[in-house]
BALOBA-1460 file (C-alpha; in Angstrom, 3 decimals):
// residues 293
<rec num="1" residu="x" x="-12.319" y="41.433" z="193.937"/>
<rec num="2" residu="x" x="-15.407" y="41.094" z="196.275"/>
<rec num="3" residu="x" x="-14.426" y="38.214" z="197.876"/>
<rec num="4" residu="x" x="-12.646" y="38.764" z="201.460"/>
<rec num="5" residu="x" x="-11.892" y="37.356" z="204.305"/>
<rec num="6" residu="x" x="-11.957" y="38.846" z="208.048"/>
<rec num="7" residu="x" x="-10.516" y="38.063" z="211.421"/>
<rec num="8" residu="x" x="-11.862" y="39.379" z="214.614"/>
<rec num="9" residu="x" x="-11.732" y="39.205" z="217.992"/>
<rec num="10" residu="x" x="-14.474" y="39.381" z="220.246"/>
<rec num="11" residu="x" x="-14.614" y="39.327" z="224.080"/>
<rec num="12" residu="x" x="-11.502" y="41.119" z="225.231"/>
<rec num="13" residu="x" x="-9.592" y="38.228" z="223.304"/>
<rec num="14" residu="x" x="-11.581" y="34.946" z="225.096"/>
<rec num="15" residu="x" x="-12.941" y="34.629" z="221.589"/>
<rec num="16" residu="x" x="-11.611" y="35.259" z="217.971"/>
<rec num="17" residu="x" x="-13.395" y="34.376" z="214.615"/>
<rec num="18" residu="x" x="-12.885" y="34.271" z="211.093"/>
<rec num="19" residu="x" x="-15.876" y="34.782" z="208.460"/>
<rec num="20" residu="x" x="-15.668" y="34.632" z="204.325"/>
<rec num="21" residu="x" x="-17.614" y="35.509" z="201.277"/>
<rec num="22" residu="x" x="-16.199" y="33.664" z="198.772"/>
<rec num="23" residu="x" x="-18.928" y="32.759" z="195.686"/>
<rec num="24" residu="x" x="-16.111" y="34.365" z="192.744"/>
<rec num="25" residu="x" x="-13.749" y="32.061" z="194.263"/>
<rec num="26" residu="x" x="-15.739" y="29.238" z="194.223"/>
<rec num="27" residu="x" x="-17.426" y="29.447" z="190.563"/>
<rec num="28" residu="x" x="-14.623" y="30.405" z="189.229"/>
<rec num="29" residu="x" x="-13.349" y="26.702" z="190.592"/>
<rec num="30" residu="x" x="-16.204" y="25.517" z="189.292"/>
<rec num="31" residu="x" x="-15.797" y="26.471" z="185.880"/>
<rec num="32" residu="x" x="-12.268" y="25.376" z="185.628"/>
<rec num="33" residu="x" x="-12.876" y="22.156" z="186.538"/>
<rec num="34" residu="x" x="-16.488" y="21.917" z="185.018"/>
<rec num="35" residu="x" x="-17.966" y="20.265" z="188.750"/>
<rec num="36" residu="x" x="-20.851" y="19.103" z="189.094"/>
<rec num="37" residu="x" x="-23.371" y="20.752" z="191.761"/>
<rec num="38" residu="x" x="-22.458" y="18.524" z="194.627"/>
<rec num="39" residu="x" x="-18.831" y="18.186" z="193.731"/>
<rec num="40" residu="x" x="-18.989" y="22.805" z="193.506"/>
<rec num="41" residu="x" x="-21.368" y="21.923" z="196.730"/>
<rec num="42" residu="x" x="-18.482" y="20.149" z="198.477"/>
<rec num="43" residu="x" x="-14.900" y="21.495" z="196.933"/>
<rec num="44" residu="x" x="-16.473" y="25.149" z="197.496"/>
<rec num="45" residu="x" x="-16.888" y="24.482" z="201.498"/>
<rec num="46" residu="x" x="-13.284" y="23.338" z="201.372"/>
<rec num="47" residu="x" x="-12.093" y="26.241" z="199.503"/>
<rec num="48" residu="x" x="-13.584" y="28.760" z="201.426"/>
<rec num="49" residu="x" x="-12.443" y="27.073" z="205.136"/>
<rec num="50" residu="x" x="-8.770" y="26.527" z="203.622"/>
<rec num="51" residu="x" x="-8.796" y="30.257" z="202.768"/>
<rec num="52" residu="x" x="-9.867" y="30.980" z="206.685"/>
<rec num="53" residu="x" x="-7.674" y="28.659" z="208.044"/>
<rec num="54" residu="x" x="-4.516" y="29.785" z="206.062"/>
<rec num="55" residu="x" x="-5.231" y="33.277" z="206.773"/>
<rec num="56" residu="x" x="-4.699" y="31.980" z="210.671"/>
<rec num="57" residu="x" x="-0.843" y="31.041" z="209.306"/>
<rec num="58" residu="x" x="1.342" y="33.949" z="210.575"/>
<rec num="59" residu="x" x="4.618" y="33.591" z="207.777"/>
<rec num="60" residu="x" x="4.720" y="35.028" z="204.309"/>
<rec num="61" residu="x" x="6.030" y="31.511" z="203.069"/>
<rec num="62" residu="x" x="3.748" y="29.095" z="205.175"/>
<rec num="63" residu="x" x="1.045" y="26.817" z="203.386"/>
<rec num="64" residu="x" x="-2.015" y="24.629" z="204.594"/>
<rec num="65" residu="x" x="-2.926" y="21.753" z="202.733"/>
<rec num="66" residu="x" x="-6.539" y="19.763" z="203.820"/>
<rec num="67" residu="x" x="-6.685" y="16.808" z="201.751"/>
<rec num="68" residu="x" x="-10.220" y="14.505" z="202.165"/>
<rec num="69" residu="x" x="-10.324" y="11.144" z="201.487"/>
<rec num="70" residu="x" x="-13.674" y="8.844" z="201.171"/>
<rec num="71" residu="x" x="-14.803" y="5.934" z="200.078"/>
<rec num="72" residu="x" x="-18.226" y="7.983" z="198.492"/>
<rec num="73" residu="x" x="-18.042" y="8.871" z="194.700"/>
<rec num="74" residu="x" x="-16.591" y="11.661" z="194.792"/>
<rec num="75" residu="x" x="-13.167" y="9.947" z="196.009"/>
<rec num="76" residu="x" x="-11.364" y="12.866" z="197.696"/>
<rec num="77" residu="x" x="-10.817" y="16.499" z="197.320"/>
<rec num="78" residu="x" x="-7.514" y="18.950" z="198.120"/>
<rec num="79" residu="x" x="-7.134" y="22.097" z="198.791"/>
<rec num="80" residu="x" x="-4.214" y="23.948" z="199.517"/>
<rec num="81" residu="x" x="-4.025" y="27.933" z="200.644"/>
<rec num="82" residu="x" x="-1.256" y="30.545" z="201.955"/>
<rec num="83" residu="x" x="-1.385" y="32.927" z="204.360"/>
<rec num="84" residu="x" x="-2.126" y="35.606" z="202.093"/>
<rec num="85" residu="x" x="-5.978" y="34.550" z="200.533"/>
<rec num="86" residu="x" x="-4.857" y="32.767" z="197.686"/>
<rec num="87" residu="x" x="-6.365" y="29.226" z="197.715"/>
<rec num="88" residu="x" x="-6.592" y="26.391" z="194.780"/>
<rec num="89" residu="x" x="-8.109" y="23.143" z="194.538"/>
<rec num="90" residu="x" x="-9.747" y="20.036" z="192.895"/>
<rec num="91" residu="x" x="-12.133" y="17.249" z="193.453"/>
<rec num="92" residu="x" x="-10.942" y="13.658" z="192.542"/>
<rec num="93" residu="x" x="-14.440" y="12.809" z="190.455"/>
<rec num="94" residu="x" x="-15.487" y="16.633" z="189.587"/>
<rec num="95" residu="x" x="-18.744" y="15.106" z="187.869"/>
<rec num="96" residu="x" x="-20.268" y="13.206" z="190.346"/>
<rec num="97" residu="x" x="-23.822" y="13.364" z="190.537"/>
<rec num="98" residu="x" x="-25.780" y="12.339" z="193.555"/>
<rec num="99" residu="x" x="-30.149" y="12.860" z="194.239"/>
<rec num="100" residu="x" x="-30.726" y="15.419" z="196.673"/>
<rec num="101" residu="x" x="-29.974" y="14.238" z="200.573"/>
<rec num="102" residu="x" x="-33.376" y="13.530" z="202.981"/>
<rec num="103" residu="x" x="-33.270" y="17.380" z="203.479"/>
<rec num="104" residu="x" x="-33.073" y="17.740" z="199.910"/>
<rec num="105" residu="x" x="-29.903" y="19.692" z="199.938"/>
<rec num="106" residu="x" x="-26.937" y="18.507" z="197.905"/>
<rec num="107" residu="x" x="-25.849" y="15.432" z="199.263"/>
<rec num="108" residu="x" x="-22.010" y="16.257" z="200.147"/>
<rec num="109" residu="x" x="-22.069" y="13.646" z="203.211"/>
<rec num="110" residu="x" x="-22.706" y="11.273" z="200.164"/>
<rec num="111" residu="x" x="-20.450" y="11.854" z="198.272"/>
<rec num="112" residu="x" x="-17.627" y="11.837" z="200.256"/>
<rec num="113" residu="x" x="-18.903" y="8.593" z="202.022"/>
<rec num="114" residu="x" x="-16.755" y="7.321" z="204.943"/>
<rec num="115" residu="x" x="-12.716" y="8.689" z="205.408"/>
<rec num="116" residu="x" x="-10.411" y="10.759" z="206.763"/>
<rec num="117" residu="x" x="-9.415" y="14.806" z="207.309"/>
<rec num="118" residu="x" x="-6.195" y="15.643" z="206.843"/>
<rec num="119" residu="x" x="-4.666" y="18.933" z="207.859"/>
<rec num="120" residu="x" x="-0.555" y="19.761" z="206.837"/>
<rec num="121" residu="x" x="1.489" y="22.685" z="207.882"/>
<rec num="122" residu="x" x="4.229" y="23.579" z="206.445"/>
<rec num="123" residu="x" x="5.360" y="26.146" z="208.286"/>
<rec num="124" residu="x" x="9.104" y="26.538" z="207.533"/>
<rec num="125" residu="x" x="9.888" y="23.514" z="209.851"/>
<rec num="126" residu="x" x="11.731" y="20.605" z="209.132"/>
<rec num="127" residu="x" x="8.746" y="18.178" z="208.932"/>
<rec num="128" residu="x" x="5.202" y="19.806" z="208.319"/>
<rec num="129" residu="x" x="2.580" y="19.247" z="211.334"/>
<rec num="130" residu="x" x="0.175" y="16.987" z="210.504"/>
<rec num="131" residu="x" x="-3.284" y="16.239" z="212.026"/>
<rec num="132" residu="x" x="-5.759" y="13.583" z="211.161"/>
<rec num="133" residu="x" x="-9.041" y="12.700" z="212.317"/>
<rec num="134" residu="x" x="-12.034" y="10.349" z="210.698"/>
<rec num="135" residu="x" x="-14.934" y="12.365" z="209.146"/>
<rec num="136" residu="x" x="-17.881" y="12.763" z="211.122"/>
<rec num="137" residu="x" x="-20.700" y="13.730" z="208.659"/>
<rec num="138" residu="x" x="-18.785" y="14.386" z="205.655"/>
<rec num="139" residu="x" x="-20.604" y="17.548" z="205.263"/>
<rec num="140" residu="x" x="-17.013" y="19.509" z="206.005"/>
<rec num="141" residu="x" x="-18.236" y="22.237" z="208.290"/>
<rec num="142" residu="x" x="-18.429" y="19.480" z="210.830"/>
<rec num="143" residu="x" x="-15.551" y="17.655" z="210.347"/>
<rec num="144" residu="x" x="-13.423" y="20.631" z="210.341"/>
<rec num="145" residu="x" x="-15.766" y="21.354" z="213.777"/>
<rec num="146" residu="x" x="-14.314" y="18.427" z="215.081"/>
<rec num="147" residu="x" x="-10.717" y="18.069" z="214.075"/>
<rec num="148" residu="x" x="-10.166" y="21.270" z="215.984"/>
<rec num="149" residu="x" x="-11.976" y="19.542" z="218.736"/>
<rec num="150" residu="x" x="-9.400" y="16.568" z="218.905"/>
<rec num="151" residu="x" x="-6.326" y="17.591" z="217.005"/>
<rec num="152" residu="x" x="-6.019" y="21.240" z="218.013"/>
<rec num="153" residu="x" x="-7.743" y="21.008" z="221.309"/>
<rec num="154" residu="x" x="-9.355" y="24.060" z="220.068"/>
<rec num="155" residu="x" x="-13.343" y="24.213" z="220.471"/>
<rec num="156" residu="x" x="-14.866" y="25.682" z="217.196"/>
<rec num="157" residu="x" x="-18.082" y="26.664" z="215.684"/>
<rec num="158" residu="x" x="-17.192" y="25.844" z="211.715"/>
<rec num="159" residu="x" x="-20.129" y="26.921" z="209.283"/>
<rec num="160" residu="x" x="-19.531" y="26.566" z="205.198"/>
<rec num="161" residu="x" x="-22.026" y="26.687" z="202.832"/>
<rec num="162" residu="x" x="-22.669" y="27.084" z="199.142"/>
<rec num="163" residu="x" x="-25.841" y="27.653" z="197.444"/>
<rec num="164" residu="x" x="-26.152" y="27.534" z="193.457"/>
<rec num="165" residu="x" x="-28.350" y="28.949" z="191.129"/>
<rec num="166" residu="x" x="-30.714" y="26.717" z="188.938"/>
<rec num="167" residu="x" x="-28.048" y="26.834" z="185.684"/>
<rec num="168" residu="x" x="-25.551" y="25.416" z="188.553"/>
<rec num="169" residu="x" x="-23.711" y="28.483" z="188.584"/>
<rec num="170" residu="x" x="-22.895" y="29.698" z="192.115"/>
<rec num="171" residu="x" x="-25.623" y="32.091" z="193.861"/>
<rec num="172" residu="x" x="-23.575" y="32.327" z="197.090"/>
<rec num="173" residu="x" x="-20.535" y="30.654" z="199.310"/>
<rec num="174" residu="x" x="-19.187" y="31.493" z="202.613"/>
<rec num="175" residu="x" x="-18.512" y="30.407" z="205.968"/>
<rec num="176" residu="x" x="-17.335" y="31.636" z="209.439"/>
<rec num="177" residu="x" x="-14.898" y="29.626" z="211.782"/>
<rec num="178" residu="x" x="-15.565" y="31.117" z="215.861"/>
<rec num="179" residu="x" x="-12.937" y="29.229" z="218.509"/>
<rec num="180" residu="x" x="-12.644" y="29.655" z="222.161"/>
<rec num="181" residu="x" x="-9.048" y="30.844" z="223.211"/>
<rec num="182" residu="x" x="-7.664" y="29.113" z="226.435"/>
<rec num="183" residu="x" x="-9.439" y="30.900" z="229.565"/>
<rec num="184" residu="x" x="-12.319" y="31.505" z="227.900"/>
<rec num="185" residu="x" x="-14.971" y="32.222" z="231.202"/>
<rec num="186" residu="x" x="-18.241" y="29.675" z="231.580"/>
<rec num="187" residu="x" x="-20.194" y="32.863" z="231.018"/>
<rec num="188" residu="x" x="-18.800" y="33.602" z="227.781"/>
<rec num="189" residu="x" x="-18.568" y="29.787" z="226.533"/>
<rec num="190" residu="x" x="-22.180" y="29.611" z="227.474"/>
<rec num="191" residu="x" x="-23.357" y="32.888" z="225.798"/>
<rec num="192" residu="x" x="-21.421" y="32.252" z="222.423"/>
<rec num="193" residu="x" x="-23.430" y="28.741" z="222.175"/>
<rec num="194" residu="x" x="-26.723" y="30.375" z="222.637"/>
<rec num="195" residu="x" x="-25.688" y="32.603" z="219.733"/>
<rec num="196" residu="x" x="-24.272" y="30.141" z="217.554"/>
<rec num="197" residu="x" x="-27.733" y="27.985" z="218.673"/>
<rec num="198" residu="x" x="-30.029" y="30.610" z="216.984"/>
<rec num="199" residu="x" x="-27.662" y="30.901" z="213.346"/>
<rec num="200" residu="x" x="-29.610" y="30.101" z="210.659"/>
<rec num="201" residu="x" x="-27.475" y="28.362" z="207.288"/>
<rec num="202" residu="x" x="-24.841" y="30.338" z="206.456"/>
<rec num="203" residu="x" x="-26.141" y="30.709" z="203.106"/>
<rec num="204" residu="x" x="-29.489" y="32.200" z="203.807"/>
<rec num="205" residu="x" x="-27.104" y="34.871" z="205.663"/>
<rec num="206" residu="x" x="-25.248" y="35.762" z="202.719"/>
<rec num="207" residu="x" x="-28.975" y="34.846" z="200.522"/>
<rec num="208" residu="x" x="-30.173" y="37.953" z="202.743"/>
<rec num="209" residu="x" x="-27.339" y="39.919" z="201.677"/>
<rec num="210" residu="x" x="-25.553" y="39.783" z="205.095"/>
<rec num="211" residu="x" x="-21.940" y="40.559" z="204.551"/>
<rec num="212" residu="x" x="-19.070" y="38.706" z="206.775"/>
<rec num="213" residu="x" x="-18.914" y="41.551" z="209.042"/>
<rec num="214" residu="x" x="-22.436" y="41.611" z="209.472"/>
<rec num="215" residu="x" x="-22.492" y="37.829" z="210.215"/>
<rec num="216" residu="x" x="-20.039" y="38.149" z="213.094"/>
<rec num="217" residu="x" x="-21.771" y="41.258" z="214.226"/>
<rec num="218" residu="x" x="-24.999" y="39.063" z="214.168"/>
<rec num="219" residu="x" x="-23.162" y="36.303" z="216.940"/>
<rec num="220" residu="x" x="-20.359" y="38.229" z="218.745"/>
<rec num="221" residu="x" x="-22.159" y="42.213" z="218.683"/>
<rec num="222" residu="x" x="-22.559" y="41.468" z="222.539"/>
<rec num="223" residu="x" x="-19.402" y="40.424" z="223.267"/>
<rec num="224" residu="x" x="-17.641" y="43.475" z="222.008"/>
<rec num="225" residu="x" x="-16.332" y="42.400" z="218.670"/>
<rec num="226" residu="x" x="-13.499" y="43.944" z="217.194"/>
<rec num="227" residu="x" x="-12.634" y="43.715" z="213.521"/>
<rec num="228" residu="x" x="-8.508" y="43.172" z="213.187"/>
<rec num="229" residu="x" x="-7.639" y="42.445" z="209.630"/>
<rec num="230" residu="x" x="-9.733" y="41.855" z="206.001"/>
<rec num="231" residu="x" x="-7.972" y="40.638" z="203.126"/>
<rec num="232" residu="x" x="-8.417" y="39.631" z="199.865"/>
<rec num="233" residu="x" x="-9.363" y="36.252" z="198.973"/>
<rec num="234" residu="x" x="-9.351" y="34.479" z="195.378"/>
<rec num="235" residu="x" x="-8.382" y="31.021" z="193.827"/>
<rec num="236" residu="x" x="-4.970" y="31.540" z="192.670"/>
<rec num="237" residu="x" x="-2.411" y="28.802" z="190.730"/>
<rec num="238" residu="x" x="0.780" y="28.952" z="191.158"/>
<rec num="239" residu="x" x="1.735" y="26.382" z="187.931"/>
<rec num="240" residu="x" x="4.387" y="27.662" z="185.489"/>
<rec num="241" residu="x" x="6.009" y="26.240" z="182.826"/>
<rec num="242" residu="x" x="9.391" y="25.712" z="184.309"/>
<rec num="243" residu="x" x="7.572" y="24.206" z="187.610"/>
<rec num="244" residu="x" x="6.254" y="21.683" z="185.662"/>
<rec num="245" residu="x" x="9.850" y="21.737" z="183.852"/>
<rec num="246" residu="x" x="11.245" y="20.671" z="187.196"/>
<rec num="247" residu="x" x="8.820" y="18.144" z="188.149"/>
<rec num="248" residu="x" x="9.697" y="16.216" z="185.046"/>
<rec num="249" residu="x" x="13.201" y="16.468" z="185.120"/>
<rec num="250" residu="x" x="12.139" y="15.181" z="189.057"/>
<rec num="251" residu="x" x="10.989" y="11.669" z="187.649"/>
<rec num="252" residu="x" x="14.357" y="10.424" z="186.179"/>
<rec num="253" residu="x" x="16.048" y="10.144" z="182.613"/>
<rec num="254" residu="x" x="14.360" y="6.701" z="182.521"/>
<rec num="255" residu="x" x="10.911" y="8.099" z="182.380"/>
<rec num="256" residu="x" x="12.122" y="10.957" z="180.513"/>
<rec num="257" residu="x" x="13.890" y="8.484" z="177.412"/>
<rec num="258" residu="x" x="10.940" y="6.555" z="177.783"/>
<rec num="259" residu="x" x="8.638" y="9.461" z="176.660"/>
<rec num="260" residu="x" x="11.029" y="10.894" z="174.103"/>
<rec num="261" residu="x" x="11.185" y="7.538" z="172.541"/>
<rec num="262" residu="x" x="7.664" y="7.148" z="171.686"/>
<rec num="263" residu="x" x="8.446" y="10.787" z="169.695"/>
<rec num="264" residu="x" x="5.279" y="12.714" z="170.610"/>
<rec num="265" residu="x" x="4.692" y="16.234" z="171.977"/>
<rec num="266" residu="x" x="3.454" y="15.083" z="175.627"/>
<rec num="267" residu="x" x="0.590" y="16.968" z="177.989"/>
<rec num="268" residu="x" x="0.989" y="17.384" z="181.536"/>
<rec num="269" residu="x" x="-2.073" y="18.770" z="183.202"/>
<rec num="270" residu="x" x="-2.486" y="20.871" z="186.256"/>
<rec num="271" residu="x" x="-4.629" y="19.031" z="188.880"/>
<rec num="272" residu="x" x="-5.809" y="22.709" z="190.992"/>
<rec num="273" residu="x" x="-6.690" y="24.650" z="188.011"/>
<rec num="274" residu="x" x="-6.886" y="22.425" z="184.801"/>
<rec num="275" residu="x" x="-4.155" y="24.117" z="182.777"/>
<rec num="276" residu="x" x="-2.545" y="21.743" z="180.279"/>
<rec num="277" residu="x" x="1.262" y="22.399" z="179.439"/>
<rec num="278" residu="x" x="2.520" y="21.054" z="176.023"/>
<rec num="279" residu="x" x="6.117" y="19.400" z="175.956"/>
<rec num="280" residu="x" x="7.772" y="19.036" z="172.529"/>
<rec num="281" residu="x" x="10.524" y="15.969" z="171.561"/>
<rec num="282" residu="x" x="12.908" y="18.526" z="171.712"/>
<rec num="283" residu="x" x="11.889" y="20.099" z="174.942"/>
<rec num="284" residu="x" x="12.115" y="16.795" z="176.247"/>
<rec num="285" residu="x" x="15.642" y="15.818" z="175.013"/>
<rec num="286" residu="x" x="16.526" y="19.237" z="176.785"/>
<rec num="287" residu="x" x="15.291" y="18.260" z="179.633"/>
<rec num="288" residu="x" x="16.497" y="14.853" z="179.764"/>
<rec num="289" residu="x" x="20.362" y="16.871" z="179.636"/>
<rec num="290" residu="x" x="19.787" y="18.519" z="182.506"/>
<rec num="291" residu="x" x="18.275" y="15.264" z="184.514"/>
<rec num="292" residu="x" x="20.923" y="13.744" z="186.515"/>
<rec num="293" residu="x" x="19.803" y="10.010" z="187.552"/>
């Protein structure tokens, strides 16, 4: 798999930072859900932060979930990632296709319109945290930018990108996430902005064939950056047959007698990867037995 993730930490802990490659990940999202460039364009940047930003999760167990909600065409998108690489997701309208923004890049801003982030940790806690903030461009990297900004109190430089090739297959995707740890000197918060001030796209990084480590060494070389952890990162489904089993039996012997009445094998599809599971009139009357209310 040569898509990874890495953390890092950069002057003697005042900064840390988190940068991806992630372009199998992303077309091979792309080709489950048969997107359309700006939905790949938009559902790839989320992919490849919530892969970042559940690698920042510390338990085996604990899952991130960013859901984005517009009123653009595009309707929404979710993502949801552990701690160990493996993220999924799905655009609400995969197909939505949009003319080329005023700087004639894919128009993600436009398609997701006006709405809201949403960021939910379950991290083994009664109730998951949950932080919200409006979107600010819609373009993701900047959103993100800011919900660490207000939510987290943490200051961030987000940066996502994805750049396709002309059959709309995926040339490149990426991103980095820098943040300022509590303390962090004037010097240092003043350096690290002149840095992140002469970045060009993240995509014409990875276009030059920069890898993630070379991307970080490119902003934080001066401030002694020191490489803690890479790890694997890929789009990864969880669905099963006997999860989806469970989440019938979930809706009730009402539903259930309802859909064994009308006698046909039924289809339940997987929103994050597309997967269709076939239930039989038999399955069903099995699994109306075990259903208890």
């Amino acid at each position: 798999m040569s898509d990874y993730i890495i953390r890092a930490t950069a002057a003697d802990g005042q900064i840390r930072a988190f940068a991806s490659t992630t372009k199998e990940l992303v077309e091979q999202a792309r080709a489950l859900h048969n997107t359309s460039p700006v939905a790949t364009a938009a559902l790839g940047r989320l992919l490849t932060a919530g892969g970042m930003m559940g690698s920042m999760m510390k338990g085996k167990d604990d899952l991130l979930t960013i859901k984005i909600q517009g009123d653009g065409p595009i309707e929404g998108l979710t993502v949801t990632a552990d701690s160990r690489g493996n993220v999924k997701g799905y655009a609400f309208n995969p197909s939505v296709m949009l003319p080329p923004n005023s700087k004639g890049k894919l128009d993600v801003g436009g398609a997701l319109g006006v709405g809201v982030l949403s960021v939910i940790q379950d991290i083994g806690l009664k109730e998951p945290y949950v932080g919200q903030t409006i979107l600010v461009t819609g373009e993701i990297a900047e959103d993100l930018t800011y919900y660490y900004a207000t939510s987290e109190q943490t200051p961030s430089s987000v940066a996502l990108g994805v750049l396709m090739n002309k059959d709309n297959t995926v040339k490149q995707a990426g991103g980095f996430i820098i943040q300022l740890m509590p303390g962090a000197s004037e010097e240092i918060i003043s350096g690290l902005e002149t840095k992140l001030g002469q970045v060009s796209s993240i995509t014409s990084l990875l276009d030059e064939g920069k890898t993630p480590e070379m991307i970080l060494e490119q902003i934080l070389g001066e401030f002694k950056l020191e490489i803690t952890e890479k790890m694997d990162t890929c789009f990864y489904c969880n669905c099963e047959k006997h999860r989806v089993e469970k989440a019938l039996i979930s809706i009730g012997r009402n539903e259930l007698s309802q859909m064994i009445e009308e006698g046909k094998t039924i289809e339940v599809n997987c929103h994050f990867c597309n997967k269709n599971y076939s239930f039989t009139v038999d399955e069903l009357k099995e699994l109306l037995a075990k259903a208890t209310h």
